[in-house]
N, C-alpha and C positions, 0 to 999 in steps of 0.2 A: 145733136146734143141738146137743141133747146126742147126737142120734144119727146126728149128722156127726160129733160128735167121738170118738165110742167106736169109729165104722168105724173100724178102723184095720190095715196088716196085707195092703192088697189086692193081688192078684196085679196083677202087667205081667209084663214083659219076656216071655222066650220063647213063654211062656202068655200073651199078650197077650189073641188074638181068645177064646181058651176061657173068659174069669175077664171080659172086659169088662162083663158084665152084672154083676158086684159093684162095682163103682168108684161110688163118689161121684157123685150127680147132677152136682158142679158140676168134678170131673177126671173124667169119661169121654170127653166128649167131645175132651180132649187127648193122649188116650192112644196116636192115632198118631202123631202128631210126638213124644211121651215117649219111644217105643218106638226110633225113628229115630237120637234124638239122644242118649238114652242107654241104648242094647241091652242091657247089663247090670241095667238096673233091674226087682226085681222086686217091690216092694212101698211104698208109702207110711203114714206115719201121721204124724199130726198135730202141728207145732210150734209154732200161735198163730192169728191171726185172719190166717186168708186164706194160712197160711205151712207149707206137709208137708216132713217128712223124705224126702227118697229111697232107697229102700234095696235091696243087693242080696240074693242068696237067703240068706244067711248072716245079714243084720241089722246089715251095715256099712251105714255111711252113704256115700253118696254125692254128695251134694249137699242142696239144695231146693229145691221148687218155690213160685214165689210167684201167688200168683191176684191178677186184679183189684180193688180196693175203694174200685171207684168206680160211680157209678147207670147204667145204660143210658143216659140223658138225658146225661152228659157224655164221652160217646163221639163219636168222628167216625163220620157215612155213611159206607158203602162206596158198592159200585153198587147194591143192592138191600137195604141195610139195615144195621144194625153188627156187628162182630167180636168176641167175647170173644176175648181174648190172656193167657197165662201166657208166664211166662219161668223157665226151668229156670236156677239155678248149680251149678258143680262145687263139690268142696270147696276148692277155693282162691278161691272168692267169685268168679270172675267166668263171665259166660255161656255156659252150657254148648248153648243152642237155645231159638230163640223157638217157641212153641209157639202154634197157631191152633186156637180151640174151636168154639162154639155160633156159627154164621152164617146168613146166608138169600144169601149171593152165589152167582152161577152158578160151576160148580163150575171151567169154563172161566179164571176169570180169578184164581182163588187157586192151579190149575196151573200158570198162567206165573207166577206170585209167586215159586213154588219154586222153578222151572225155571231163572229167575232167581237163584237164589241170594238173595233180597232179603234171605231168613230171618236168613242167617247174616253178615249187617252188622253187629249188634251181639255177634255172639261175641266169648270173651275180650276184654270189656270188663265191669269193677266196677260194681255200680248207680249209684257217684256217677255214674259216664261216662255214662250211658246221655242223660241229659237233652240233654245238648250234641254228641251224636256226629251231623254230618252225614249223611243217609241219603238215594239219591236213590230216587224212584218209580219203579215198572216200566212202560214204555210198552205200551200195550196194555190193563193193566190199573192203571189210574192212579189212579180210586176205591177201589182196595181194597187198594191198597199203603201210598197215605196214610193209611186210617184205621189200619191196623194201626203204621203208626209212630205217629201220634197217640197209640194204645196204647199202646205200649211203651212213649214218654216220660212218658206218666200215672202207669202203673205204677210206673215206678220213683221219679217225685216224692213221691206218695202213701207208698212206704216211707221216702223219705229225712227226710220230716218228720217233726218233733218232735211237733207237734201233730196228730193225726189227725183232729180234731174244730175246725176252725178256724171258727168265726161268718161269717155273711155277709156280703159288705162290698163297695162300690161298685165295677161295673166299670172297669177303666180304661180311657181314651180306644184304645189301642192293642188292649184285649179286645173293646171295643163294635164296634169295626172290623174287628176277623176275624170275630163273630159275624154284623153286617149281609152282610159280604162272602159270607159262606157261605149266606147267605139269599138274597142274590141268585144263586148259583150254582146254588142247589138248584131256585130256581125255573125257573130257563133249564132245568134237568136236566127237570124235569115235563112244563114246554111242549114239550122233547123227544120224552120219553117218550107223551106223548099224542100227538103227530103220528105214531110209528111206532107205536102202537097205533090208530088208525084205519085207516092204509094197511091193516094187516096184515089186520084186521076186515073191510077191503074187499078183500082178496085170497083171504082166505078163505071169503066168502060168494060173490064168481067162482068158487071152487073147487069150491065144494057143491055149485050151482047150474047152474053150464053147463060139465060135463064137458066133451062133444062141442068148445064153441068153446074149452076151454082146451090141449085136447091137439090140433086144428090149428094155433091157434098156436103152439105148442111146436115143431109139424112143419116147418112155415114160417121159423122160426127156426131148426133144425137143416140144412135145406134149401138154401132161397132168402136167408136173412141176414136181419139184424137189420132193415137197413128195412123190409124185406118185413112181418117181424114186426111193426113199429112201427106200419104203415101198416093193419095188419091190426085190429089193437087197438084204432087210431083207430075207424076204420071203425064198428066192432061196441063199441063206448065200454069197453074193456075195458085193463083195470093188465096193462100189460108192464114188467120191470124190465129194462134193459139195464147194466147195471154193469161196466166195464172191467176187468180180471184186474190182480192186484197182483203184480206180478214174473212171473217164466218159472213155466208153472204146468202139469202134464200134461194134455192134452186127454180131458176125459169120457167115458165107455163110448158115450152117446149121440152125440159127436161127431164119433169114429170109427166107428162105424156109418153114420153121415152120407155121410162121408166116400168108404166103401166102398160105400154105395146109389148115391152120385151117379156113380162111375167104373164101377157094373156094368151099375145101374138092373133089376138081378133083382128079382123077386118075395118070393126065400128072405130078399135081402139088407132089402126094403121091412117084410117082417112083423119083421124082426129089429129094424129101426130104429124101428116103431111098439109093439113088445114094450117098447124101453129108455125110448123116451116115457111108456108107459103107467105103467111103474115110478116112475119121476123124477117122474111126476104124483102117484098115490099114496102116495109117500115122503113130500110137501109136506105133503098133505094131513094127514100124520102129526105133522110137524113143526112147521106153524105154529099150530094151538094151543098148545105148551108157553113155543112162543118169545112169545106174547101173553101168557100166563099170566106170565113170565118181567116182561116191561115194566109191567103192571097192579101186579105184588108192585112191582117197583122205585117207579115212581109213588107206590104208595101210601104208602110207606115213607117217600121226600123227604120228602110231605106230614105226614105226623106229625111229621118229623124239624123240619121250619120252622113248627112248634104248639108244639114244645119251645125251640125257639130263641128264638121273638118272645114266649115265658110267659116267658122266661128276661132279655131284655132288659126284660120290664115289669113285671116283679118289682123290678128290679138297680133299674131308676127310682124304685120307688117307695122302694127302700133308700136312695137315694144322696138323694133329697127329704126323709127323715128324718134323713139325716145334714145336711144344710145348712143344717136348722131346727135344730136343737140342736149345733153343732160343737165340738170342742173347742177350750178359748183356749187361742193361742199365742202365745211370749214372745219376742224378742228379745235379753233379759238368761238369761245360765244360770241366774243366781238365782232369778230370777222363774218360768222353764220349771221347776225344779226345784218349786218350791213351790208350783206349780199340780199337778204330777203326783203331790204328797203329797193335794193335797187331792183330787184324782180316787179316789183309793187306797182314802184315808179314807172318801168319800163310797159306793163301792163294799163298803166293808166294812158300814158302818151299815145300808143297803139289806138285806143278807144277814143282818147279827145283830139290826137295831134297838136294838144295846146303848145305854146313856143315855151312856156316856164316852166310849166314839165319835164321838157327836156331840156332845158337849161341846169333844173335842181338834178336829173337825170346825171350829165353831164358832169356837174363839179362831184355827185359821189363816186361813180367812175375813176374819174381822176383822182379823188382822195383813195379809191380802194388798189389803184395800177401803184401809187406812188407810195403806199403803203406797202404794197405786195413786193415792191422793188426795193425798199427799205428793209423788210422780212426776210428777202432772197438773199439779202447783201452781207446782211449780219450770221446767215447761217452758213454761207459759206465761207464768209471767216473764221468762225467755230470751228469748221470742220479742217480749214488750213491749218488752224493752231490746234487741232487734236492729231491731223495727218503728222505737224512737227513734232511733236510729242511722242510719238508713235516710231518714227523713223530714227528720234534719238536713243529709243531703249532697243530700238533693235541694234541699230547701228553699236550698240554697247554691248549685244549679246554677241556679236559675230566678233567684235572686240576681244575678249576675254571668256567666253561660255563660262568658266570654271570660276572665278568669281561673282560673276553673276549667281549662281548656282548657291556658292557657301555663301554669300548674302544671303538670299532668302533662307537658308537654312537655319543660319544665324539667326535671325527675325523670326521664327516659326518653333526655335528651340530657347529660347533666351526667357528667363523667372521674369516676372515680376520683384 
């Protein structure tokens, strides 16, 4: 900690990429979106827990930058794991750029984040705002736009409270329910992610293993068409993917090659088209390791992520089971609520000093609030004796005579003014 707090002074802006090996383990890795959002900045130092000066080369201020200060455990997944988030202000306190740090997402879908503009939702808006500002998720990449909102509305609660340090204390019925829910989300996500890690696992041991039948069917499929190829793969028990094109999309090197084999049927034109196969095949062979590699990190990731979730809900139980054995009483009279919340106070305080007069003034409220409460208990159920008598006389009057009873009220219900 002391020697986070003394760093101070580090180069950004212009000099970004030359100085980024001096920055702070826990701002380095924000330092491109810093740079982005506020280009003049060329140096930060330290204003509190989790909270930098920004500064330009001169040593004005220009904003702050606030860091997260909350555990990895109460972050949202993304798609392959969670997002640390800073949020830059200007000097006029409100957001100046959401900044994205330390992640394990494919770098694919924090691109469309940007591309999207998703960042810049919460600019010029004040930290109170930030809690309650509507934000929608970016399609495509819909895992990793939510947790990063999830972020940013943490952050900014985590600053607006008073208390930084608050005790733990029972879920409520509406927290238990986003948490179950996301547990069951994340498991569907696995069961996912395992299905497209075995396909792949089997598509790539086809690949290692039977060159020769993977690049005719390839050929077959550039050729003769998709059933050919389908029918081909049956055949020899072999993973063909046929997968329909999403919008008007340009035709492959390989397919124009195709193309122009089938209309010459040259020789120059055949070696050309089995040249583009040959590549197309080897490119896979490149690719689908990193893309398994990719599903296995995500997998694993949910899976911790629903070990923290359900330690999290069995914990909160066993809080909320401690709370129901011991609760606190409550009054219905203000008086009464008052004068239980002195002797909480009280009782609170003796714990921590054991003083003897403490518990002495402990003591005499105690007894003023049992000798009261027996006072309360005594008068109510004498009320209720003299309403039980009350009660037993009109009946007792009704089993008497039903039939006068009866033309009374009648009378009373029919009778002028």
């Amino acid at each position: 900690m002391k020697k986070l707090l003394i760093t101070c002074g580090v180069i950004l802006g212009s000099a970004l990429a030359a100085e980024v090996k001096n920055l702070p383990d826990n701002i380095k890795h924000f330092s491109r979106d810093m740079a982005k959002a506020m280009p003049e900045a060329a140096k930060v130092e330290p204003a509190g827990r989790g909270i930098y000066h920004v500064l330009n080369g001169k040593s004005a201020k220009l904003g702050k930058l606030y860091l997260e200060r909350i555990s990895n455990d109460d972050r949202k997944m993304g798609y392959a794991g969670t997002i640390e988030i800073a949020v830059l202000f200007g000097n006029d306190d409100k957001v100046a750029g959401v900044l994205i740090g330390k992640n394990q997402e494919t770098p694919s879908f924090l691109n469309r984040v940007r591309a999207a503009k998703f960042l810049q939702q919460w600019n010029r808006l004040k930290m109170s705002e930030i809690p309650n500002q509507e934000v929608d998720a970016v399609s495509g990449a819909t895992y990793s736009s939510e947790a990063i909102k999830h972020g940013v509305r943490k952050l900014a609660e985590s600053y607006l409270s008073k208390d930084e340090k608050t005790p733990p204390k029972a879920l409520t019925k509406a927290e238990r329910t986003a948490i179950e829910r996301e547990i069951i989300q994340l498991e569907r996500k696995v069961k996912m992610h395992e299905r497209i890690y075995a396909s792949s696992e089997r598509l790539l041991k086809q690949l290692q293993t039977r060159k020769d039948d993977e690049l005719q069917l390839r050929f077959l499929a550039a050729v003769e068409g998709k059933d050919a190829a389908a029918e081909f793969a049956k055949k020899h028990n072999m993973m063909y993917f046929n997968h329909p094109r999403r919008g008007p999309a340009k035709k492959s090197k390989t397919e124009l090659l195709a193309e122009k084999y089938k209309a010459s049927k040259s020789e120059a034109d055949l070696k050309m088209l089995k040249d583009a196969i040959l590549a197309d095949y080897e490119g896979m062979l490149l690719r689908v390791p990193p893309h398994n590699e990719e599903h296995a990190k995500a997998m694993k990731a949910s899976q911790a992520r629903i070990e923290v979730l359900k330690k999290k809900l069995g914990e909160n139980a066993q809080e909320k089971s401690r709370a129901e054995k011991d609760p606190h009483m409550k009054f219905r009279s203000p008086e009464a609520q008052a004068q239980q919340e002195k002797i909480e106070k009280l009782a609170e305080v003796y714990r921590n000093t054991k003083n003897p007069q403490v518990l002495a003034a402990l003591k005499k409220e105690v007894t003023k609030q049992v000798v009261g409460g027996i006072a309360a208990m005594s008068a109510k159920i004498t009320k209720m004796e003299q309403d039980a008598d009350r009660l037993q006389k009109h009946l007792d009057a009704l089993l008497e005579d039903p039939e006068a009873v009866i033309q009374k009220r009648l009378d009373a219900l029919t009778a002028g003014k």
